[in-house]
N, C-alpha and C positions, 0 to 999 in steps of 0.2 A: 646076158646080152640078147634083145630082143632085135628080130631080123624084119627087113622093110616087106611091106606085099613082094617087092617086085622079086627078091631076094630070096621070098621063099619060092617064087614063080621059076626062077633060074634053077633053084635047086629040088623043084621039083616035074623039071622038064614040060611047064606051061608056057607057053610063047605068047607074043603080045598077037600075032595074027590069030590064035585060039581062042584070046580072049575077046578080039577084035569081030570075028566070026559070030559067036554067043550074042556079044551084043549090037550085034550089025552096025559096026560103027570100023570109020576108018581107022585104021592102026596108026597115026601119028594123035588122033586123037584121046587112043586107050592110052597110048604113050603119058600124053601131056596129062590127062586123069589118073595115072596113077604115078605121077611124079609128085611128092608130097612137097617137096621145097617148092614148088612151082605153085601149088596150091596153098601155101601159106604166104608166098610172094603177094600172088594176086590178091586174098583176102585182105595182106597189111595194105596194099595201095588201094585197095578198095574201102577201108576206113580212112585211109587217111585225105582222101578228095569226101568223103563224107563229114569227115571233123573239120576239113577246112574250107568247106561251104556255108560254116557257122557255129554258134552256141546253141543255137536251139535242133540243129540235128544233132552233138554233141551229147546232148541229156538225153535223147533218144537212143547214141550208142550203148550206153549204159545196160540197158534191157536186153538186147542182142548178147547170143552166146554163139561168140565166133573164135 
């Protein structure tokens, strides 16, 4: 069983404001970065207004490793 970033963060007493801090970035935004459902969310609906603006950006998804 392989464990999520954030999971081993929890279990290894890293908080999102430490990681927040490192990368000077707001902490609801380290949040939403390191929520993997969230990022594969956005990725499908990001092809999928890309496929449905056409055939010919279609043949261009093709090339893309998302």
């Amino acid at each position: 069983m392989s464990l999520t970033l954030k999971e081993l963060m929890r279990k290894s007493g890293v908080t999102l404001k430490d990681v927040a801090g490192i990368s000077q970035l707001p902490v609801p935004i380290v949040c939403n970065v390191l929520n993997d459902e969230l990022v594969k969310r956005v990725r499908k609906d990001a092809m999928d207004i890309i496929i449905s603006r056409g055939k010919e950006t279609s043949d261009l998804v093709k090339t893309l490793d998302v």
